[in-house]
PLY file of the C-alpha trace (Angstrom):
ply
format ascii 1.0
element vertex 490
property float x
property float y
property float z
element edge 489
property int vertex1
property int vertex2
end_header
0.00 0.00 0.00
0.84 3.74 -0.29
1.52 4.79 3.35
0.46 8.24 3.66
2.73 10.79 4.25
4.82 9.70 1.58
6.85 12.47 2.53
7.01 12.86 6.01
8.02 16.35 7.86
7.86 19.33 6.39
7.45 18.68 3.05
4.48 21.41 1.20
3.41 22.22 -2.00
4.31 19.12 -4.16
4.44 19.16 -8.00
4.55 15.62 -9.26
5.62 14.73 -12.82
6.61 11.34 -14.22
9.71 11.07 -17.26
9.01 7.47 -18.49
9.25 4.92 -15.37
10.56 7.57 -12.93
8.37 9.77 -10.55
10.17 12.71 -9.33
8.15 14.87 -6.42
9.52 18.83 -5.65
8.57 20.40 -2.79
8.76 23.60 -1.21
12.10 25.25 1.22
11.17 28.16 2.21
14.67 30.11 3.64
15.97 26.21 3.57
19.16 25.58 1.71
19.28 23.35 -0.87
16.50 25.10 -1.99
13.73 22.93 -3.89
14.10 19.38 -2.13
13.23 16.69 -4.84
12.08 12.98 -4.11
12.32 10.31 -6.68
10.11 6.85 -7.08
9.39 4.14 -9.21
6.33 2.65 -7.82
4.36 5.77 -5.98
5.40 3.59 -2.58
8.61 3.95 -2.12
10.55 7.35 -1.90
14.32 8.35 -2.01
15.32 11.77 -1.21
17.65 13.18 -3.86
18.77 16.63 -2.09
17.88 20.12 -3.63
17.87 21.75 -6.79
18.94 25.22 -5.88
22.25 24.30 -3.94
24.36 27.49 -4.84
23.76 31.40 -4.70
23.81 31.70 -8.52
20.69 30.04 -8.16
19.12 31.05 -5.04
20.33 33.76 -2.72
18.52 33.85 0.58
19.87 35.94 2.26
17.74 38.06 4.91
14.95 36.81 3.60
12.00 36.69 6.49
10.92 33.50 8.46
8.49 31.03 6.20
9.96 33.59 3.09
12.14 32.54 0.78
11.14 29.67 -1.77
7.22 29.40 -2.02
5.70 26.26 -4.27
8.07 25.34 -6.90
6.46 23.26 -10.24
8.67 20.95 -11.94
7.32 19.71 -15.30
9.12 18.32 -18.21
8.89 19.24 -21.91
11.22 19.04 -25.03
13.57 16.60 -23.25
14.31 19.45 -20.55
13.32 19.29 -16.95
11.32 22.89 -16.29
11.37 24.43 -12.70
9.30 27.61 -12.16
9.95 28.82 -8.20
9.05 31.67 -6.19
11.72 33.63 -3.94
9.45 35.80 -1.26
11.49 38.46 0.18
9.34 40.20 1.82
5.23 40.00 3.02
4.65 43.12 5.59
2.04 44.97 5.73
0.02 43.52 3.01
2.71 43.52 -0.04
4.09 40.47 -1.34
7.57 40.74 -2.77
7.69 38.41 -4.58
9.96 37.48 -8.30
8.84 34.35 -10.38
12.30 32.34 -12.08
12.64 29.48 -14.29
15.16 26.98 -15.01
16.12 24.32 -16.79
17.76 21.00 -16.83
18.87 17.75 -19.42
18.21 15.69 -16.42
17.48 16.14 -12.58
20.71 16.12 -11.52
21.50 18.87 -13.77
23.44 20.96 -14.73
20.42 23.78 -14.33
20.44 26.71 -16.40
20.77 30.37 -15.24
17.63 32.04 -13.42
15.48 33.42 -15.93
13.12 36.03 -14.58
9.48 35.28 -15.30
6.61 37.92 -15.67
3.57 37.98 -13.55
1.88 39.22 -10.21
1.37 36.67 -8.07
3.21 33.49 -6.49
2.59 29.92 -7.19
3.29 30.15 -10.26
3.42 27.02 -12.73
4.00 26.08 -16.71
1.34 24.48 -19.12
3.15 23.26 -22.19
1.32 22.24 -24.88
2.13 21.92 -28.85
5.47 23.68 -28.78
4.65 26.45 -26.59
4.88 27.33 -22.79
1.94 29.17 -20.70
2.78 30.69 -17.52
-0.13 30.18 -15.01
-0.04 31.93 -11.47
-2.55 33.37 -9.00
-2.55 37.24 -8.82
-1.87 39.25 -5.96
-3.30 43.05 -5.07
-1.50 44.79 -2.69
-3.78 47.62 -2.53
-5.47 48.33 0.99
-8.56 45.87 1.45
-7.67 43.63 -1.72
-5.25 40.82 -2.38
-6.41 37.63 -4.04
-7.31 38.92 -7.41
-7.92 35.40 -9.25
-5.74 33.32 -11.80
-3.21 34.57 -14.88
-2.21 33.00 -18.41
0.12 34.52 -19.99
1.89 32.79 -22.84
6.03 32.96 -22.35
6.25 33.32 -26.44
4.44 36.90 -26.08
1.07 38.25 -25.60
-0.60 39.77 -22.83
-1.77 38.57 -19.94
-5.45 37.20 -19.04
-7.21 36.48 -16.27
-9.04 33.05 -16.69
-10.74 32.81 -13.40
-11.26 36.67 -11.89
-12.28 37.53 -8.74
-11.63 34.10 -6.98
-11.04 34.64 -3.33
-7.74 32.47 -2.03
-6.63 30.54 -5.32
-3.83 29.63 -5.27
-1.16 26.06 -6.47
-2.98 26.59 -9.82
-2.33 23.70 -12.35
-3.83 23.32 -15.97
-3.99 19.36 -17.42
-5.09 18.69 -21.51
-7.68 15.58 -20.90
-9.71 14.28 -23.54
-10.90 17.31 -25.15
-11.13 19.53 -21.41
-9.22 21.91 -19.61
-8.86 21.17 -16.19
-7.67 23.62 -13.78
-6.59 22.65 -10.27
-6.17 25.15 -7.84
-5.45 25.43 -3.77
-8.10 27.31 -2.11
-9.13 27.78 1.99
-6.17 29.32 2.86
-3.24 26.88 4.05
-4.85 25.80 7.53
-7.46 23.76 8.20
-9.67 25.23 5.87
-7.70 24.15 2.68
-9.25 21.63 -0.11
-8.58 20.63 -3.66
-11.21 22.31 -6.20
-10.93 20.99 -9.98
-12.81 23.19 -13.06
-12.61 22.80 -16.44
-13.14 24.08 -19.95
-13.19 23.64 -23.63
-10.93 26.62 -24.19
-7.84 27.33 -22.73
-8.49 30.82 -21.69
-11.94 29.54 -20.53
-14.97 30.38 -18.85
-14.29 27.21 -16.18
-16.73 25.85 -14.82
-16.31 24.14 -11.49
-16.97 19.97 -10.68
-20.87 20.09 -9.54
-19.92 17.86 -6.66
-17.57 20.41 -4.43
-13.82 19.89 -3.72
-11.84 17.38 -5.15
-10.49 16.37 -2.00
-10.64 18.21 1.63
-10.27 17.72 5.55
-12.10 20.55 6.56
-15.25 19.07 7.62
-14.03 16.21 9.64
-11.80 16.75 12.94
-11.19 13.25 13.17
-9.37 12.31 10.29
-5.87 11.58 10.68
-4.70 13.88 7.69
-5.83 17.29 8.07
-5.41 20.89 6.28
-5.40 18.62 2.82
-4.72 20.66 -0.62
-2.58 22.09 -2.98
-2.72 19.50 -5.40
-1.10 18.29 -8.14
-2.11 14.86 -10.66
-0.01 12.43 -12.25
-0.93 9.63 -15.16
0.86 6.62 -14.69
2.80 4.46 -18.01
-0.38 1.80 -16.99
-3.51 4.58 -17.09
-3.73 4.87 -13.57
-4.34 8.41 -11.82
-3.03 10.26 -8.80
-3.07 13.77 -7.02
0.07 14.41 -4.84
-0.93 17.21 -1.80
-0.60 18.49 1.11
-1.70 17.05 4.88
-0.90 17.67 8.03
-0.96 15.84 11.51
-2.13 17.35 14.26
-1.69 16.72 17.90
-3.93 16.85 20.66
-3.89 20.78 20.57
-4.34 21.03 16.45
-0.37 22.37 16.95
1.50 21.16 13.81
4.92 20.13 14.75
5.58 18.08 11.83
4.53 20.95 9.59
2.69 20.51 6.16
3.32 16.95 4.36
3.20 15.08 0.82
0.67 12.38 -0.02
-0.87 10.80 -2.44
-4.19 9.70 -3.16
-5.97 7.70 -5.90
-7.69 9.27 -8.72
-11.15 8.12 -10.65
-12.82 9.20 -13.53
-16.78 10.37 -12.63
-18.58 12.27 -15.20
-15.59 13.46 -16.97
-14.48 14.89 -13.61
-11.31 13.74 -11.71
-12.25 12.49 -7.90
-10.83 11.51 -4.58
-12.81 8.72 -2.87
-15.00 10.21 -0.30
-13.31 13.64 -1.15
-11.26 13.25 1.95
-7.77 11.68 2.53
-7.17 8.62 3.32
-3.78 7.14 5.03
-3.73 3.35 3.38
-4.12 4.42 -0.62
-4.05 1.33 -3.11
-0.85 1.68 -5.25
-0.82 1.39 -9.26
-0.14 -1.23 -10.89
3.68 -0.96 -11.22
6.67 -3.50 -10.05
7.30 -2.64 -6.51
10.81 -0.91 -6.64
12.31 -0.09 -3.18
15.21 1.66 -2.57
18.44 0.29 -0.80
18.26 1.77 2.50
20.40 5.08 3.18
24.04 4.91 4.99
23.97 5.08 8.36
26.58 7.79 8.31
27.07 11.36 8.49
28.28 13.66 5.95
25.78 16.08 4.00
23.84 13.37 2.98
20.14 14.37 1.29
18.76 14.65 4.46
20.66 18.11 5.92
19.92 21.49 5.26
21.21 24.87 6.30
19.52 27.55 7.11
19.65 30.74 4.85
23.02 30.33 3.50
24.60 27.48 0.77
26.19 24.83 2.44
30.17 26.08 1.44
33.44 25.22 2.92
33.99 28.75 4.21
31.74 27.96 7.08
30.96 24.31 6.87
32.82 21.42 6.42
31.46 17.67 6.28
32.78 13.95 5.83
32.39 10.87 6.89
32.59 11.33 10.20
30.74 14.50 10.89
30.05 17.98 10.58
32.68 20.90 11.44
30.71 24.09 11.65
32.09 27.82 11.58
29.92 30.04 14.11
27.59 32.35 12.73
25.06 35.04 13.47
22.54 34.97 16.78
19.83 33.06 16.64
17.76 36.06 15.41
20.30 37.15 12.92
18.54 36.56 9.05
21.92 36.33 7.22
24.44 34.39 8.46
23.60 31.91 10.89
25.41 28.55 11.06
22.86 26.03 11.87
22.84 22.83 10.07
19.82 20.78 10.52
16.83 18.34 9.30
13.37 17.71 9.41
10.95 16.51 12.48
9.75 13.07 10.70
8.17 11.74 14.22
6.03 12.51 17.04
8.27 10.10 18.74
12.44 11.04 17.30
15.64 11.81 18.41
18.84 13.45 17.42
22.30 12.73 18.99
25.78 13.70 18.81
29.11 14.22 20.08
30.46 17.80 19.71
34.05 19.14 20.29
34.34 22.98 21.37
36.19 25.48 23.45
34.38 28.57 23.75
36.97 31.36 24.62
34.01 34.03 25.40
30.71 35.14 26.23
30.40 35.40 22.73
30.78 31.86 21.66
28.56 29.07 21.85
27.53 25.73 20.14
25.25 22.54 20.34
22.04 20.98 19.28
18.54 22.50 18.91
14.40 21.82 18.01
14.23 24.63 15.76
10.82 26.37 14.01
11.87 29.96 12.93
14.33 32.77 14.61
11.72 33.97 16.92
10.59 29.94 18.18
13.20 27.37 19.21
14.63 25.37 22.12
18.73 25.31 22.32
21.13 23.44 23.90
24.68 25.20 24.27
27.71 24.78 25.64
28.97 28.39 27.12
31.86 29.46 29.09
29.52 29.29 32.09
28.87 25.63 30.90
25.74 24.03 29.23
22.89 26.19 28.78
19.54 25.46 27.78
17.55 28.47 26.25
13.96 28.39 24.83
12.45 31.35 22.70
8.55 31.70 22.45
7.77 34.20 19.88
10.71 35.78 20.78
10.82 35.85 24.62
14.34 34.09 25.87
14.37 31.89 29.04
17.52 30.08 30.02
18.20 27.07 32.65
22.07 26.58 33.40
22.01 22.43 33.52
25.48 22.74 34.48
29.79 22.52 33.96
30.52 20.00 30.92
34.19 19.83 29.27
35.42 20.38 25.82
33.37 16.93 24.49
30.60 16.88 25.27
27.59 14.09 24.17
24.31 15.92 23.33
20.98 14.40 22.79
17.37 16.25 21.71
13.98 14.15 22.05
10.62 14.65 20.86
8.22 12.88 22.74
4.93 14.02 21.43
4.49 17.32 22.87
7.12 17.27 24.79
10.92 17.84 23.92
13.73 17.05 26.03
17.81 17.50 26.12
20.30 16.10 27.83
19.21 15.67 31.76
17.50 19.46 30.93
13.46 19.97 32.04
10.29 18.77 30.21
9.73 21.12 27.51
6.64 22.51 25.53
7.54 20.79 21.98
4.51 22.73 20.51
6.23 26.06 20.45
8.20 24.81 17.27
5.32 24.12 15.51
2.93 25.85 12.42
0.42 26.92 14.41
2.37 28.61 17.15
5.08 30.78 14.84
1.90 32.24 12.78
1.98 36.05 14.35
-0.25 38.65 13.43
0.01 42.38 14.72
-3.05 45.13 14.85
-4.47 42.64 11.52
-1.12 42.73 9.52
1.34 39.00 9.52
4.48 39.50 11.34
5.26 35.94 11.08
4.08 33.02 9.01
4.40 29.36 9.77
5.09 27.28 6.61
8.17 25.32 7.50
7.58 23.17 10.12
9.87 21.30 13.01
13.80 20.68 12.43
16.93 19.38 14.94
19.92 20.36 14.49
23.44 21.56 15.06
24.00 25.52 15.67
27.16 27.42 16.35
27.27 31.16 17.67
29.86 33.45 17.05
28.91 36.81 17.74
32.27 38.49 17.59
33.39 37.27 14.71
35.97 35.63 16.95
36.61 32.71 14.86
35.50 29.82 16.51
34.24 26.48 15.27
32.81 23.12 16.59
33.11 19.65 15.45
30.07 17.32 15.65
30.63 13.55 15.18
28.52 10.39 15.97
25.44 11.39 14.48
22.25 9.42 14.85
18.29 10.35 13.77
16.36 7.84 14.60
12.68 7.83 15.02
0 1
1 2
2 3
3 4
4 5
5 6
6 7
7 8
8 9
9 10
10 11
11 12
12 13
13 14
14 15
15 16
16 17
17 18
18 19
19 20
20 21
21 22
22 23
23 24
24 25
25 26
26 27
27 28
28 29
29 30
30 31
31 32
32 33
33 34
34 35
35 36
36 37
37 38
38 39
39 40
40 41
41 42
42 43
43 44
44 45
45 46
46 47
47 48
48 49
49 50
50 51
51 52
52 53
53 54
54 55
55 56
56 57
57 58
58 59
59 60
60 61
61 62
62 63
63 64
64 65
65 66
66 67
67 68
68 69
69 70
70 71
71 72
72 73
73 74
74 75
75 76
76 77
77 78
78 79
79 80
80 81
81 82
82 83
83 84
84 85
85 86
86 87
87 88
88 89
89 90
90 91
91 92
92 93
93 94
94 95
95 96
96 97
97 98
98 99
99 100
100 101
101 102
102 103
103 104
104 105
105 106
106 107
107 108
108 109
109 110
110 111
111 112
112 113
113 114
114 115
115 116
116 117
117 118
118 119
119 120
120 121
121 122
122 123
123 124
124 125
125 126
126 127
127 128
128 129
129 130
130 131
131 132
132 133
133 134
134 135
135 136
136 137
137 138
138 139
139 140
140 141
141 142
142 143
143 144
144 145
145 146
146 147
147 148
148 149
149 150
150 151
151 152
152 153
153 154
154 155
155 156
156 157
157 158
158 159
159 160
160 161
161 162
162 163
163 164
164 165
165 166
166 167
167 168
168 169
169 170
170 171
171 172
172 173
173 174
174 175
175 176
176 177
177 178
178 179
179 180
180 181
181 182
182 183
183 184
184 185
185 186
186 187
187 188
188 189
189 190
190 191
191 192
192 193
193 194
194 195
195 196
196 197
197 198
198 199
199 200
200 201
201 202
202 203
203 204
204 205
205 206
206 207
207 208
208 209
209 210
210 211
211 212
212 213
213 214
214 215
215 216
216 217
217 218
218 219
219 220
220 221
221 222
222 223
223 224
224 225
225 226
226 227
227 228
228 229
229 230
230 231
231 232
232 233
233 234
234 235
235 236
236 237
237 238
238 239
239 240
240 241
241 242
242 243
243 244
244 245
245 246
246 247
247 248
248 249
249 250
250 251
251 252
252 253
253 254
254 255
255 256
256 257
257 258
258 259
259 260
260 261
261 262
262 263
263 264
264 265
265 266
266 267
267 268
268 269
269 270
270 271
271 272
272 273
273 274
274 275
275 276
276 277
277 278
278 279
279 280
280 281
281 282
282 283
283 284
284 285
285 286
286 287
287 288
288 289
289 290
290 291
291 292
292 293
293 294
294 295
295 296
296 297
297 298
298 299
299 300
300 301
301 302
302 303
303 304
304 305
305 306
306 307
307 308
308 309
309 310
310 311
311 312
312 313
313 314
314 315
315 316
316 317
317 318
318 319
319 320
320 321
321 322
322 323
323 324
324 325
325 326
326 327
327 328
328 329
329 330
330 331
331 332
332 333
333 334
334 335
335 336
336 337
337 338
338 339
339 340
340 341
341 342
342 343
343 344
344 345
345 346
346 347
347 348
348 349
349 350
350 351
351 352
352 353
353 354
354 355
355 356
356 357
357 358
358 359
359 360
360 361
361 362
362 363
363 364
364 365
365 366
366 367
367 368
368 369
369 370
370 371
371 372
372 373
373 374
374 375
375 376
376 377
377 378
378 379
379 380
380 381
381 382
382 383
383 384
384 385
385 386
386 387
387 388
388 389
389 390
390 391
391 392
392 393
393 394
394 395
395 396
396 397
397 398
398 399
399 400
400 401
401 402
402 403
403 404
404 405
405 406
406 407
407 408
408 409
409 410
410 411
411 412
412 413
413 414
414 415
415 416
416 417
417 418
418 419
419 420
420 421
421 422
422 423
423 424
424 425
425 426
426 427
427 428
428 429
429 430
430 431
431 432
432 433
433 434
434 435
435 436
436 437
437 438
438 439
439 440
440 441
441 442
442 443
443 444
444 445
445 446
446 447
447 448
448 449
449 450
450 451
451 452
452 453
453 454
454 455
455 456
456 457
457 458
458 459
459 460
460 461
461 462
462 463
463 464
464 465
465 466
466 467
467 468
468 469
469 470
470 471
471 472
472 473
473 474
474 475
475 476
476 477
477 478
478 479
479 480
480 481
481 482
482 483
483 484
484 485
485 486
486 487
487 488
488 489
C-alpha cells in the first residue's frame, strides 16, 4: 500500500511529474538551503530523497529573507527533453505587499546541470508552466497589494508573447494553480481555503484554454475541513499524475495534528488515488485517506540510506549554501564555523533536518572550546528565529535556552568539558535535552510561529519542526565546533 505521508516532515506544496518509469516529487524550502528538495520513485510507494535543486547562490540567494519567506511552491514539469522548474523567492510579506519574483530553469536531467535564473513575468506566487504543442503558458494566482484587496484570481500569460489574461477573476484564495489537456477539457486545479485547516482541492474545467471554467458540480476534489477526526488534516494544494499503466493520482498536502491542532511536523506530501466520474477527476470520499491502493507498477524499493554522516540528502542549512567557508562535512561528521545569533537573518550557522516523528531523536558528540561570552555551540528543536529550544555549551557551561515568539528563558544544567555528548527528544508534545526539564515541543510548531500584529502577519508558519546543530559566534571571533557520531532515529 501507499503509506500516507509519503513524505514525512515538512514537506508542502508538491508538483509531481513522471519522465518514463521515474516519478520525481519537488517540494517547497522556504529560507531552507538546498532550496527545492526533490524525491524520486518508481512505484508511488517507495521514496528516495535526492537533495535540492537550488544548492548554490547563482541560483538562489537567501539571504535576509523573512521566516516562512524565501522559496514558495516550486512546479517541476518536463517538456522538449528538458526538466522545467518555475519557483518563487518571497522576500518580503509586511504589511500587506508580497515581494515576490517568479524564475525558471532548466535542466537535461534532474541532476542537472540547471540553467541560469530566468526572470518570469507575472503578479502573483505559485506560479506554474502548461506546455502544450510547442509552446509554454505561464499560469499563477494574482496578488493586489492595494489596501482591502489581495487575491485577485488566476493569470495565463503565454512565455512566447502576448498579454496577460485572467481566466478565473475575482476568486477569493486561489492559489497552487495547475492546468492538465484531458480528452478534449481543460482542467484547472487550484489550492483554495487558505493553508490551515480550511484548505481543499477544487478541480474546473473548460473547452478553451483561456476559458470560462466551470467548477466539478460535486464540491472539492479532496478536503479535511469538515471532519476533525481524520488523521490527515489541512489537505490541498494539489497536483495529478498519469501513470505508463492509465492509472491516476493527485500528490498534496496534509498535516498531523496533535492533541492541541499544533503542527509540529509541519505541512506533508501524499498521495491519493484518482477516478474518472462524469468526466471529472475524484478523490474517494473527497477526503484523505492514510492506506491508498498503489498502481499497478513493479514494486521498486530503494536500498536503504548509509547510516553515516556527511551532507547526505537529508541536511539542510539555514539561509546560506552549504560552502566550505563555514561548513565542512565527511564521513565522520560535521565541522561548523559560528555564525550570526539566533535572530540574525543572514548568516547563521545552523545545520539541521526535518521533524519526521512525534516520537524522534537526534544525537551527537560535539568538540568545542568557547573562549568568550560570545561563543557558543550545540544541538537544537528549531521552528523559525523567533521559536526554538537550544542546547549550548557556554563558558559558564551548558545552557539550555527556549524562545517563544521571541521571549528568551535560560536554565544553566550545568559545567561539561570540551566533548561533550548531546541528545534532543521529541516525545509528542514534549521535547527534552540532555538531563535538561520537560519542555513545551509545541512552540516549534505551524500553528504557534503564525503572528499577526493590529491585523497585519508579522510571522508566518510554513516550515515546520527541524533538529539540528548551531554554532554562535557573535564576535566574529573565529570559533568552530566539530560534531561527530550522528544518529536520527525515530
Amino acid at each position: 500500500m501507499i503509506r500516507n505521508p509519503v513524505l514525512p516532515g515538512f514537506h508542502p506544496d508538491p508538483s509531481i511529474v513522471r519522465v518514463g518509469e521515474d516519478y520525481y516529487l519537488a517540494t517547497s524550502t522556504f529560507e531552507w538551503y538546498p532550496g527545492v528538495r526533490v524525491h524520486h520513485s518508481r512505484d508511488l510507494v517507495n521514496w528516495r530523497p535526492l537533495g535540492g535543486i537550488l544548492t548554490e547562490r547563482r541560483l538562489l540567494d537567501l539571504s535576509g529573507v523573512p521566516d516562512s519567506g524565501g522559496v514558495w511552491a516550486p512546479d517541476l514539469t518536463y517538456h522538449d527533453g528538458l526538466f522545467h522548474l518555475v519557483y518563487g523567492v518571497m522576500d518580503n510579506y509586511a504589511l500587506g505587499y508580497k515581494d515576490i519574483a517568479n524564475y525558471l530553469i532548466t535542466a537535461p536531467s534532474i541532476e542537472g546541470p540547471w540553467s541560469d535564473p530566468v526572470r518570469l513575468p507575472g503578479r502573483g506566487f505559485d506560479a506554474a508552466l502548461y506546455h502544450e504543442d510547442g509552446r509554454s503558458w505561464l499560469l499563477n494566482m494574482v496578488f493586489d497589494s492595494r489596501p482591502g484587496r489581495g487575491f485577485a484570481g488566476i493569470e495565463l500569460q503565454a512565455l512566447d508573447g502576448g498579454k496577460p489574461e485572467l481566466i478565473l477573476p475575482n476568486r477569493n484564495i486561489s492559489e497552487g494553480p495547475h492546468i492538465y489537456r484531458i480528452d478534449g477539457w481543460y482542467y484547472l486545479m487550484a489550492a483554495e481555503g487558505g493553508t490551515g485547516y480550511e484548505h481543499r482541492v477544487t478541480v474546473l474545467r473548460s473547452r478553451s484554454l483561456s476559458g470560462p471554467y466551470e467548477e466539478d458540480p460535486a464540491g472539492p476534489m479532496l478536503t479535511s475541513r469538515h471532519d476533525p477526526s481524520l488523521e490527515l488534516q489541512k489537505a490541498g494544494h494539489g497536483c495529478l499524475v498519469q501513470t505508463q499503466t492509465g492509472e491516476w493520482y493527485v500528490a498534496h498536502l496534509v498535516a498531523r495534528p496533535y492533541h492541541n491542532r499544533r503542527c509540529v511536523l509541519g505541512r506533508e506530501t501524499a498521495l491519493q488515488r484518482v477516478v474518472w466520474e462524469d468526466g471529472w477527476p475524484r478523490v474517494a470520499g473527497g477526503v484523505p485517506a492514510v492506506d491508498v491502493i498503489p498502481p499497478a507498477l513493479p514494486a521498486h524499493p530503494w536500498p536503504a540510506a548509509e547510516d553515516g554522516t556527511g551532507l547526505w540528502p537529508d541536511w539542510s542549512t539555514l539561509r546560506r549554501p552549504a560552502a566550505p567557508d563555514w561548513l565542512s562535512a565527511d564521513a565522520g561528521g560535521f565541522t561548523v564555523q559560528g555564525g550570526q545569533s539566533p535572530y540574525g537573518l543572514r548568516t547563521p550557522s545552523l545545520v539541521a533536518r526535518r521533524v519526521t516523528a512525534q516520537k524522534c531523536s537526534l544525537e551527537a558528540v560535539m568538540r568545542f572550546e568557547p573562549d568568550s561570552v560570545h561563543q557558543s555551540a550545540g544541538i537544537t528543536a528549531y521552528y523559525n528565529s523567533r521559536n526554538w529550544h537550544y542546547l549550548a555549551l557556554t563558558t559558564e557551561g551548558l545552557v539550555l535556552t527556549t524562545s517563544d515568539r521571541g521571549t528568551r528563558t535560560e536554565h544553566l544544567l550545568g559545567p561539561a568539558g570540551p566533548e561533550v555528548r548531546l541528545r534532543v527528544e521529541f516525545d509528542g508534545p514534549v521535547v527534552r535535552f540532555n538531563d535538561g526539564p520537560e519542555l513545551d515541543a509545541t512552540i516549534v510548531s505551524d500553528e504557534h510561529a503564525d503572528e499577526f500584529v493590529d491585523g497585519h502577519v508579522r510571522s508566518f508558519g510554513f516550515t515546520g519542526a527541524f533538529v539540528g546543530f548551531w554554532v554562535q559566534d557573535l564576535a566574529g571571533e573565529g570559533c568552530a565546533a566539530r560534531f561527530e557520531q550522528i544518529r536520527y532515529g525515530t
